[in-house]
C-alpha positions in Angstrom: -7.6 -11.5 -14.8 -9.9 -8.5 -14.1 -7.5 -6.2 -12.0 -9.1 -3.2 -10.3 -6.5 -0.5 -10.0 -9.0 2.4 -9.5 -10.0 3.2 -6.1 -13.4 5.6 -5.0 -13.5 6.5 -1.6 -14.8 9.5 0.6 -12.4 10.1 4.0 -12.9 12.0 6.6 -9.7 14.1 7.1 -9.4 17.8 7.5 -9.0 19.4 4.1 -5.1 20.2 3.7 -5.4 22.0 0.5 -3.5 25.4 0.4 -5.3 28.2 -1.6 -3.7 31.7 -2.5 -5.8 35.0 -1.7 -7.3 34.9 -5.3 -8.6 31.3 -4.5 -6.1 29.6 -6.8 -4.5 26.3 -5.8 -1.0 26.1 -4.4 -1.1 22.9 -2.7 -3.8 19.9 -3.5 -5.6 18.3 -0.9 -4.8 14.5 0.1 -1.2 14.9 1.6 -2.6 14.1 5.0 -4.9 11.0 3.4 -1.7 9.6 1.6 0.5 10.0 4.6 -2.3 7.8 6.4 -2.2 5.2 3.9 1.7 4.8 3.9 2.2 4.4 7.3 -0.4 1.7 7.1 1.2 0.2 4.2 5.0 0.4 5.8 3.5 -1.4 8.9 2.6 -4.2 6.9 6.1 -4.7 5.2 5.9 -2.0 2.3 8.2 0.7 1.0 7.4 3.4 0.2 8.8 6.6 -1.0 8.0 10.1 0.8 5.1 11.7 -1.6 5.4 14.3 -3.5 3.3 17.1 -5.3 1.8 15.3 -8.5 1.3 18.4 -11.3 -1.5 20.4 -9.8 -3.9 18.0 -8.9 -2.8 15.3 -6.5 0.2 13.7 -4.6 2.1 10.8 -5.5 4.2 7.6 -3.9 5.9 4.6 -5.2 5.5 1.5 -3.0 8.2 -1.4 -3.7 6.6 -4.8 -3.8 8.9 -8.1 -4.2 11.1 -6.3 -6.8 8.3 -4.5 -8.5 7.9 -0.7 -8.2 4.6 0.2 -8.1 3.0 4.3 -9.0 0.1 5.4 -7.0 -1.8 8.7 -7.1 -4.3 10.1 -5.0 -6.6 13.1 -6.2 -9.9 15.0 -5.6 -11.9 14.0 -8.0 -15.4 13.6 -6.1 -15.1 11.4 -4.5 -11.1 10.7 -3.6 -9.5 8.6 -6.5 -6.3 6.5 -5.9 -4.7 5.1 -9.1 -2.2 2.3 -9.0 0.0 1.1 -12.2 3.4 -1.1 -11.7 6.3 0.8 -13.3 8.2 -1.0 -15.8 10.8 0.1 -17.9 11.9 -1.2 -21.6 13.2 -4.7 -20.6 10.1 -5.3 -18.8 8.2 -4.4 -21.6 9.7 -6.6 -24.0 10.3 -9.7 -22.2 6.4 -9.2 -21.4 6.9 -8.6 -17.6 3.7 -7.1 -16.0 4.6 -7.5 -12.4 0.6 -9.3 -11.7 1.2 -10.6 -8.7 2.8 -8.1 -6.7 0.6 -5.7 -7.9 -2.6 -7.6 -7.0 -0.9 -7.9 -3.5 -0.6 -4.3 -2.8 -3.9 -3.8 -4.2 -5.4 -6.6 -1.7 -3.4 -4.5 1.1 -4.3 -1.7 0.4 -8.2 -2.4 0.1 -7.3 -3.9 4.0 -5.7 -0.3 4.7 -8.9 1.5 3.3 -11.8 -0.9 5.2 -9.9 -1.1 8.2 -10.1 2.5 8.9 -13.3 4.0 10.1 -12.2 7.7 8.3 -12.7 6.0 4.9 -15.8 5.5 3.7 -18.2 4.2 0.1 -14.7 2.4 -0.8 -15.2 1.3 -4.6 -13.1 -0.5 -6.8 -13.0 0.2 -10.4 -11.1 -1.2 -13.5 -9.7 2.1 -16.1 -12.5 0.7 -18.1 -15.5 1.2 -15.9 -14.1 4.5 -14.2 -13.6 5.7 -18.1 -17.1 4.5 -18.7 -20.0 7.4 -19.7 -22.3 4.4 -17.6 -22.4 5.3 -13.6 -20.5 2.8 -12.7 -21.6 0.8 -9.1 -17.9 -0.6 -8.8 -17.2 -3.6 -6.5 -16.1 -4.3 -3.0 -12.8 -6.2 -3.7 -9.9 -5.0 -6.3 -9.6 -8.2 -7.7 -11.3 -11.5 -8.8 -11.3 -14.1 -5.6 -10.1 -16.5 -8.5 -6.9 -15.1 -9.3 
């Protein structure tokens, strides 16, 4: 299964990033993008937990999708870059639990979230592979294989 849990986007929100007086950051940009996107996702059945400050760099959420916690971050990277990885702790890991389907679900919903607003924009799916890659990468339209 080819799972694309890298997301490229550009959005058109004002900039929210806070900057002290000797132009060091206090506050990463993306609050108000992420806000967007979980209001989205709770009106289509999600949960999601309020974001909060991820290191320096971005702002992060976990979404609960039929018993599966799933991590997303969203950072500046040049374009905007959301993450997604299902969180699984050490039972999950060793009865080989990788939560598939729930995560392609959110993924599916949240490439709807993306597309269906007009403030995002150049929405490209990548794999950790490809956005990893030294090769510019094209990415694709859809985060996963129609034949999943």
């Amino acid at each position: 299964m080819n799972v694309r849990t890298f997301v490229e986007f550009m959005a058109d929100f004002d900039d929210d990033a806070e900057w002290s007086e000797n132009d060091d950051l206090i506050k990463p940009g993306g609050y108000n993008i992420l806000l967007n996107i979980i209001e989205s996702l709770n009106s289509r059945g999600f949960e999601l937990t309020e974001p909060i400050q991820h290191s320096h760099y971005g702002w992060e959420t976990d979404i609960t999708v039929d018993g599966a916690t799933i991590w997303m971050l969203i950072q500046f990277v040049d374009p905007w870059l959301i993450t997604t990885e299902p969180i699984r702790g050490i039972k999950d890991r060793i009865i080989g639990k990788k939560y598939e389907k729930q995560h392609a679900s959110l993924l599916a919903h949240l490439d709807e979230t993306l597309k269906s607003n007009e403030k995002f924009k150049d929405i490209r799916w990548l794999t950790e592979d490809e956005f990893n890659s030294d090769l510019d990468q094209k990415g694709h339209n859809v985060p996963i294989d129609p034949n999943f």
